[in-house]
MIDRENKE-665722 format. One record per residue (C-alpha): residue number from 1; x, y, z. Coordinates in Angstrom, 2 decimals. Example, Ala and Ser with C-alpha at 12.3 -4.5 7.8 and 13.67 -1.06 7.14 Angstrom:
<seq:1; east:12.30; north:-4.50; up:7.80>
<seq:2; east:13.67; north:-1.06; up:7.14>
//
This chain:
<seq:1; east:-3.71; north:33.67; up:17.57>
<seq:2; east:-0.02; north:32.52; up:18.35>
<seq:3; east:1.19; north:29.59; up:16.78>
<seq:4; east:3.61; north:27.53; up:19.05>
<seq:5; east:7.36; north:27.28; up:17.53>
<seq:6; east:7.74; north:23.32; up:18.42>
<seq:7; east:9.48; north:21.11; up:16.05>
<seq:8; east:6.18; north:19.09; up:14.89>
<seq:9; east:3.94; north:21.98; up:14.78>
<seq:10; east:2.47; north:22.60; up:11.05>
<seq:11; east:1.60; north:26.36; up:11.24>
<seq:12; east:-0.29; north:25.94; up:8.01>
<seq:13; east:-2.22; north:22.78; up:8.50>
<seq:14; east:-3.68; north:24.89; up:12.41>
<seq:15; east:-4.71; north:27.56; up:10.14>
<seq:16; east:-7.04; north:25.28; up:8.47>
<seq:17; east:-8.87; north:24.71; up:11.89>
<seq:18; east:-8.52; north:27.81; up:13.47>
<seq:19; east:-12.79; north:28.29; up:12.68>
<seq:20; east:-13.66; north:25.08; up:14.09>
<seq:21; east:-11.44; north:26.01; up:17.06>
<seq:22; east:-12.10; north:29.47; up:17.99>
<seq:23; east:-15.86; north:28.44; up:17.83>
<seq:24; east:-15.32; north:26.24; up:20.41>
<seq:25; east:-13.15; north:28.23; up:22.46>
<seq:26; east:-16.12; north:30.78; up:22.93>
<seq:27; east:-18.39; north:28.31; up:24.35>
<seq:28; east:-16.15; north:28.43; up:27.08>
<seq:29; east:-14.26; north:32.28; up:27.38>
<seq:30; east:-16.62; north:35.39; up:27.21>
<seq:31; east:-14.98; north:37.29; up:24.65>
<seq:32; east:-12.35; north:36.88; up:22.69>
<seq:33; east:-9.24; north:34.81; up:23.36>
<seq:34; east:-5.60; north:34.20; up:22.57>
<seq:35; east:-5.41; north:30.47; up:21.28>
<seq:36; east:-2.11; north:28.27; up:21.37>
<seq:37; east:-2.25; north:25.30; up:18.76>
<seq:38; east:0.12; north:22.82; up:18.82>
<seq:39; east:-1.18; north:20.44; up:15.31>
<seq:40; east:0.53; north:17.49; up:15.05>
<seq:41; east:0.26; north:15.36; up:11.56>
<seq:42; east:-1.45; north:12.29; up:13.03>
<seq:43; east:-4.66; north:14.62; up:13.97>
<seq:44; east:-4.05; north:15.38; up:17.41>
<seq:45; east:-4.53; north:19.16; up:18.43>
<seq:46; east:-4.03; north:20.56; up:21.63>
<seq:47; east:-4.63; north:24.08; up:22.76>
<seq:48; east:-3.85; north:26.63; up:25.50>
<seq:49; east:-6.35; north:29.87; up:25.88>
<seq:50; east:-5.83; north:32.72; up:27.91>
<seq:51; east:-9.52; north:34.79; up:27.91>
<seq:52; east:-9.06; north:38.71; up:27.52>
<seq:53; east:-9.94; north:38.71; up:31.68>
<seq:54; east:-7.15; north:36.59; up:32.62>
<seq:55; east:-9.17; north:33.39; up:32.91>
<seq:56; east:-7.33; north:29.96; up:31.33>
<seq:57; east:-7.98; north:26.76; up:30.69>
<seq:58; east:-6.76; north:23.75; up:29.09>
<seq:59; east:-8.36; north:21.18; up:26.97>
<seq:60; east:-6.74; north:18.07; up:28.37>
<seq:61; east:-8.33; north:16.34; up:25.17>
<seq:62; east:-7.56; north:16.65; up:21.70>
<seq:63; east:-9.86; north:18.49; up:19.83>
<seq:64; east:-11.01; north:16.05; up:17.38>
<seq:65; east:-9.60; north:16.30; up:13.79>
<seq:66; east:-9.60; north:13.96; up:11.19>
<seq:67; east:-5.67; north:13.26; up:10.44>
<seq:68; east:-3.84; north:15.25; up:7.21>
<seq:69; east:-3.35; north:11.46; up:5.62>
<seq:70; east:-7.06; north:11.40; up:4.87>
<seq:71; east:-7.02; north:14.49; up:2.93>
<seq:72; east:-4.03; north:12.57; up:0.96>
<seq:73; east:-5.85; north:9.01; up:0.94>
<seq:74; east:-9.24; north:10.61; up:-0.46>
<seq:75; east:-7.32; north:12.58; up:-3.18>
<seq:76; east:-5.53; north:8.95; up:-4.25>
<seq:77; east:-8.98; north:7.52; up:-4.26>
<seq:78; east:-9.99; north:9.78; up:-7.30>
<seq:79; east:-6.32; north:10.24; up:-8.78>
<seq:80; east:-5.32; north:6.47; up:-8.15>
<seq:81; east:-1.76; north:8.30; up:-8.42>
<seq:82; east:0.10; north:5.38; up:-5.75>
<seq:83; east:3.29; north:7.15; up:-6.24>
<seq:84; east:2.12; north:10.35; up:-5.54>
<seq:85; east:0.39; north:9.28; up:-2.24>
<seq:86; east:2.85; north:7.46; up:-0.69>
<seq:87; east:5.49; north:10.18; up:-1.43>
<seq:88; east:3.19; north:12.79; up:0.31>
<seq:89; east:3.22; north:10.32; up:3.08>
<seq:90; east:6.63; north:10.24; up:3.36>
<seq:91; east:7.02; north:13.86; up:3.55>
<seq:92; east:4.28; north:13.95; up:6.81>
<seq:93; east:4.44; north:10.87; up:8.76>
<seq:94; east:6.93; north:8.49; up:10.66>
<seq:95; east:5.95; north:4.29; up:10.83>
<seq:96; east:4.82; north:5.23; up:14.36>
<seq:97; east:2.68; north:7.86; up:13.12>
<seq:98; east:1.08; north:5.90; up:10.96>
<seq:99; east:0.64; north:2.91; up:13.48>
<seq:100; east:-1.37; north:5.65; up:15.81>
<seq:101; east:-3.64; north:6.49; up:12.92>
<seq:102; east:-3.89; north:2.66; up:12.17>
<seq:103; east:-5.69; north:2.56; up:15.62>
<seq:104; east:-8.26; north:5.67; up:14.69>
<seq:105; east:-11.88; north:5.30; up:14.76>
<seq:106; east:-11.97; north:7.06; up:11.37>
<seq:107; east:-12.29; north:4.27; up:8.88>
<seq:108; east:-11.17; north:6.22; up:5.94>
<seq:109; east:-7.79; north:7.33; up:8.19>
<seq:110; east:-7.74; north:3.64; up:9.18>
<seq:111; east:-7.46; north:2.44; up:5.30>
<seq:112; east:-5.14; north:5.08; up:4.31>
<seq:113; east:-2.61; north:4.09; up:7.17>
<seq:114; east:-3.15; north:0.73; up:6.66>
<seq:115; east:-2.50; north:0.94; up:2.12>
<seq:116; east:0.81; north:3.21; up:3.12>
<seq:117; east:2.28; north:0.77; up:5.95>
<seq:118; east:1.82; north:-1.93; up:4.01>
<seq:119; east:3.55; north:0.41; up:1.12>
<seq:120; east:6.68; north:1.60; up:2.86>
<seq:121; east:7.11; north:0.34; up:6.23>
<seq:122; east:9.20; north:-3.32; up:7.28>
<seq:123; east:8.16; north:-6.68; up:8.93>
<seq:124; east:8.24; north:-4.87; up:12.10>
<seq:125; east:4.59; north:-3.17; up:11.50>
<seq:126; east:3.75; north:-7.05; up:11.43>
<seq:127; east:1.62; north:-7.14; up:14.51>
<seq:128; east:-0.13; north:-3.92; up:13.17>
<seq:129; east:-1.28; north:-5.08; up:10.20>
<seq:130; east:-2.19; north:-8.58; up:11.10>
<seq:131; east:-4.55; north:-6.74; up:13.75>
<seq:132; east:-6.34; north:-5.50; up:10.45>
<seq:133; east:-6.78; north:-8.54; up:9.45>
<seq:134; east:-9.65; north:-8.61; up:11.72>
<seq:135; east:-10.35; north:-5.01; up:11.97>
<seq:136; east:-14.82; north:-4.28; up:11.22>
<seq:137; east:-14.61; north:-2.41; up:7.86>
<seq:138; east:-14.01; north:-4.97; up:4.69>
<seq:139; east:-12.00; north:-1.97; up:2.87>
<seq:140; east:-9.26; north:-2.02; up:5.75>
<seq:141; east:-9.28; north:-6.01; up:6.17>
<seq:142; east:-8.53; north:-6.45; up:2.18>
<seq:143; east:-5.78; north:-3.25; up:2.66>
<seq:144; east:-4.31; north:-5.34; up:5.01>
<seq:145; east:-4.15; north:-8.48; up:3.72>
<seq:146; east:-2.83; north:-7.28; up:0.35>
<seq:147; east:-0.40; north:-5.23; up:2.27>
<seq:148; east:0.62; north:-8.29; up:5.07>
<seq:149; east:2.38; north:-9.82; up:2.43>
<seq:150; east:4.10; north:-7.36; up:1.07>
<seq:151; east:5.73; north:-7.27; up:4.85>
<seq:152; east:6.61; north:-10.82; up:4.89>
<seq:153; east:9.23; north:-10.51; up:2.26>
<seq:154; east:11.00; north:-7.41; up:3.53>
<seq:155; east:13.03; north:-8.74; up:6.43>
<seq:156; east:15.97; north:-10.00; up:6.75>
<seq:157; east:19.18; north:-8.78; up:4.81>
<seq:158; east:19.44; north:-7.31; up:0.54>
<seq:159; east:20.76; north:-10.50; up:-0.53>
<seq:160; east:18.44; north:-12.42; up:2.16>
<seq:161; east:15.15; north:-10.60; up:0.66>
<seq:162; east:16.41; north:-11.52; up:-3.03>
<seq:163; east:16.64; north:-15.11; up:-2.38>
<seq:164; east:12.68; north:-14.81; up:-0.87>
<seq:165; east:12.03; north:-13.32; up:-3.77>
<seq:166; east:13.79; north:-15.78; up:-6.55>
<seq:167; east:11.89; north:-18.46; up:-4.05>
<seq:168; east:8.21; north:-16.75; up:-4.92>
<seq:169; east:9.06; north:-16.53; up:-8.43>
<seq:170; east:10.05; north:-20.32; up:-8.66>
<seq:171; east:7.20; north:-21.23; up:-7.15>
<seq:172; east:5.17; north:-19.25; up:-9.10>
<seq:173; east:6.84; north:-20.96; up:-12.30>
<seq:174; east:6.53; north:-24.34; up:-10.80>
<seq:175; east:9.99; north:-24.78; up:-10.18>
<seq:176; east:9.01; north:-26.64; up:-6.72>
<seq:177; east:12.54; north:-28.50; up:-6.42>
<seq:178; east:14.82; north:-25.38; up:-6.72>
<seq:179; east:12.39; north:-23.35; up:-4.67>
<seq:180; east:12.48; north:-26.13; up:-2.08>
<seq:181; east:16.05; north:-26.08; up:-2.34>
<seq:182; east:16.93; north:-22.45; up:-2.57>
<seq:183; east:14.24; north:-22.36; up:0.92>
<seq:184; east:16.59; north:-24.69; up:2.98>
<seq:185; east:19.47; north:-22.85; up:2.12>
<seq:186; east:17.62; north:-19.35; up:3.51>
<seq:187; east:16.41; north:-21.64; up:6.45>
<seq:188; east:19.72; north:-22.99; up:7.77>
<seq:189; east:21.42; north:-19.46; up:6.68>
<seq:190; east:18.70; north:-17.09; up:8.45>
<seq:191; east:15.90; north:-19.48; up:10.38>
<seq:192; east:14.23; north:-16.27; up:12.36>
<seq:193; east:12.79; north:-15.55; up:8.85>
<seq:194; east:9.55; north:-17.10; up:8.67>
<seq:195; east:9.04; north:-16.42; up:5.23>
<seq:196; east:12.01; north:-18.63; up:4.52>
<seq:197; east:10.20; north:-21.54; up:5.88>
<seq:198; east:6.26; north:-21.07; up:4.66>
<seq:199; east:8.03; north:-20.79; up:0.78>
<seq:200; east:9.40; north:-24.10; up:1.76>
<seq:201; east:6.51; north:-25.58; up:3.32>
<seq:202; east:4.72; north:-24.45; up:-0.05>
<seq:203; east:7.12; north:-26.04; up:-2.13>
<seq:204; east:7.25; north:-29.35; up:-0.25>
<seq:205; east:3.03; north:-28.97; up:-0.49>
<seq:206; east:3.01; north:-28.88; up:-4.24>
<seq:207; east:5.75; north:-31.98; up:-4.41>
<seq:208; east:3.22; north:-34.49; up:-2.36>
<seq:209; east:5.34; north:-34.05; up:0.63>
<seq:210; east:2.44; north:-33.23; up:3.24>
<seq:211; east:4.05; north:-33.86; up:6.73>
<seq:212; east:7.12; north:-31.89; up:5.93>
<seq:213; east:4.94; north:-28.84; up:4.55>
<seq:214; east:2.54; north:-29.44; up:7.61>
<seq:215; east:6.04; north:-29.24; up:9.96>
<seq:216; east:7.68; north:-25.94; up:8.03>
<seq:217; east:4.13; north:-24.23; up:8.21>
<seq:218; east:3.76; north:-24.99; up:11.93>
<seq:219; east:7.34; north:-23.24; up:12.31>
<seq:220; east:6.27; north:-20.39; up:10.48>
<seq:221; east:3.60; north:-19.68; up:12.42>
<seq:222; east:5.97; north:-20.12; up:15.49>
<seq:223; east:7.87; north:-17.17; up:14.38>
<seq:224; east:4.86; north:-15.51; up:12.44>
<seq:225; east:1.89; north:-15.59; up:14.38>
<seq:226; east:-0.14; north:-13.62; up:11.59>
<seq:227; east:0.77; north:-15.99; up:8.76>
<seq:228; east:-2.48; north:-17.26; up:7.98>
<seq:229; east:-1.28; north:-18.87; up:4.64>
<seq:230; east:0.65; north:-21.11; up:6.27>
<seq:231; east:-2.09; north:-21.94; up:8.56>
<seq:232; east:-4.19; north:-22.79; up:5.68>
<seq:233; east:-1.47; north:-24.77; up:3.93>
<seq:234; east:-1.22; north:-26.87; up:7.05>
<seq:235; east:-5.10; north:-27.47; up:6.99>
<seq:236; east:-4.72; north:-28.25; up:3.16>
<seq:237; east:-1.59; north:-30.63; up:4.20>
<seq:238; east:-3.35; north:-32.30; up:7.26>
<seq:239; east:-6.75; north:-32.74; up:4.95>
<seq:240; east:-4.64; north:-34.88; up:2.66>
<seq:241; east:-3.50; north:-36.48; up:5.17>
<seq:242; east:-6.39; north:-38.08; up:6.82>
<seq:243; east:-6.39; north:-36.16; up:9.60>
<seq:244; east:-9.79; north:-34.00; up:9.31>
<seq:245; east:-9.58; north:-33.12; up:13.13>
<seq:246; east:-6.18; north:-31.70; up:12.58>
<seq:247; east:-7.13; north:-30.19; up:9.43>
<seq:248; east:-10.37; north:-28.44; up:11.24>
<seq:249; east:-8.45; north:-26.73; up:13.92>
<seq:250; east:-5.68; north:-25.51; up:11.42>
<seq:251; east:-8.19; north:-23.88; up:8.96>
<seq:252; east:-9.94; north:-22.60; up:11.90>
<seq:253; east:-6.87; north:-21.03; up:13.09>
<seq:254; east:-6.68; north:-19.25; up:9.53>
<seq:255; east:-9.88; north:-17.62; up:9.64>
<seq:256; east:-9.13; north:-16.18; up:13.09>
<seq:257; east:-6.18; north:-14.77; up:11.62>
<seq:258; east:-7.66; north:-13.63; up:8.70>
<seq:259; east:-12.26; north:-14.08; up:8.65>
<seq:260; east:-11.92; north:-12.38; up:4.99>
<seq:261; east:-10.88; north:-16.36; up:3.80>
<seq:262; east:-13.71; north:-17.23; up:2.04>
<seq:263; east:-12.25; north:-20.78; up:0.40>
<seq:264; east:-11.12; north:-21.46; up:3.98>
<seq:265; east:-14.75; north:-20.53; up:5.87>
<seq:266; east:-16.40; north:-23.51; up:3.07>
<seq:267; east:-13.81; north:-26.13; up:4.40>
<seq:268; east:-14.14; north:-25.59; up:7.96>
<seq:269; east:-17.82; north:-25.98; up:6.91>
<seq:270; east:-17.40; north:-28.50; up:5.18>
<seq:271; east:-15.14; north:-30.96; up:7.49>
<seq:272; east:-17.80; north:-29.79; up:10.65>
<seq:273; east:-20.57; north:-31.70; up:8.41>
<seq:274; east:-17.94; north:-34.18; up:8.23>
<seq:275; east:-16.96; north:-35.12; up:11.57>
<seq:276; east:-20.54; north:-34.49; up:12.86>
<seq:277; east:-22.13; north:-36.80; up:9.99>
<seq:278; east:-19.22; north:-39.58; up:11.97>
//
């Protein structure tokens, strides 16, 4: 067997699959056969074979192989060692590698891409992640949600990400006037951020000021169109408003964002009986 000198090849991860290989190989050379494996991290494999009487082929499609981040993600399922995953991560995949293994059909690969973007990548995996949101197993939905946020609050500039997060800790100290405050200074300074204006339209929420929360999380979502916390803020907003029609649409925008929002589901429920009952 040769092993092709390329600079992603891993000579000792195609040694693991050289069985699996070279049994498939002779179901299509008589004989035996020189193999070329090319192994890339994300679980693709492609090979060249030359058969001892000069025939060839090549296997247009990767030979199937679950990725080297599972072997990682099922080892951090017993160890529970976070740090020790993610660094092993590091060492083997780029963001875009782990966006292709985001899009697997192996669940477990699915969840262990999904717990490491949402561990080390930026706000630009945004889109990926907020397609978990939605994605059929429950273990890569909650990944994903847990891991969403985490995104949220790493854009922007050092001293721009430390004001987002003095803003989360005010409001998680009721402080809901500096938070508001310390918000519209990160809106007017930075207004792409949209985490900037959903801390504000939480703030402005918890001081009784529904329109202006209902406008702030209608921008967020303008810039953010995975934020489904502001879309449920803005249903909570329009609610107290009066305004159940308004209030049914924005929850229901929510849960297509993000079906795993349980409190959210019993409202829409709740204000169909509503409206129907009228």
């Amino acid at each position: 067997m040769l092993l092709a000198s390329i600079p992603d090849l891993n000579k000792c991860q195609a040694l693991s699959i050289w069985a699996s290989t070279v049994d498939l190989c002779k179901t299509r050379l008589s004989g035996r056969c020189i193999l070329f494996l090319i192994f890339y991290p994300d679980g693709l494999v492609f090979v060249y074979a030359i058969g001892v009487t000069g025939q060839k082929f090549t296997m247009s499609q990767p030979i199937p192989q679950r990725p080297l981040l599972v072997r990682h993600y099922e080892r951090y399922l017993v160890d529970q060692d976070i740090s020790n995953y993610i660094r092993n991560i590091r060492a083997n995949y780029t963001t875009g590698g782990l966006e292709r293994v985001a899009a697997s059909e192996d669940r477990t690969a699915r969840r262990g891409a999904v717990l490491a973007i949402g561990r080390i990548a930026d706000y630009s995996t945004n889109a990926i992640l907020g397609r978990a949101l939605v994605d059929s197993d429950r273990g890569v939905r909650t990944l994903a949600e847990n891991g969403i946020r985490r995104l949220w609050i790493r854009v922007g500039t050092p001293a721009q990400q430390r004001h987002l997060l003095v803003i989360n800790e005010d409001l998680e100290n009721q402080e809901f006037e500096r938070a508001a405050q310390i918000a519209t200074a990160l809106v007017q300074d930075a207004p792409w951020i949209a985490q900037g204006w959903y801390y504000r339209g939480k703030a402005f929420f918890q001081l009784g000021q529904y329109e202006a929360a209902s406008r702030d999380c209608h921008q967020t979502l303008e810039i953010n169109a995975c934020h489904f916390l502001a879309a449920s803020i803005m249903g909570q907003s329009y609610q107290l408003l009066e305004k159940p029609v308004a209030a049914l649409e924005a929850f229901r925008h929510a849960l297509r964002l993000n079906p795993s929002m349980e409190e959210v589901r019993a409202q829409v429920i709740h204000l169909q009986r509503t409206l129907k009952g009228k």
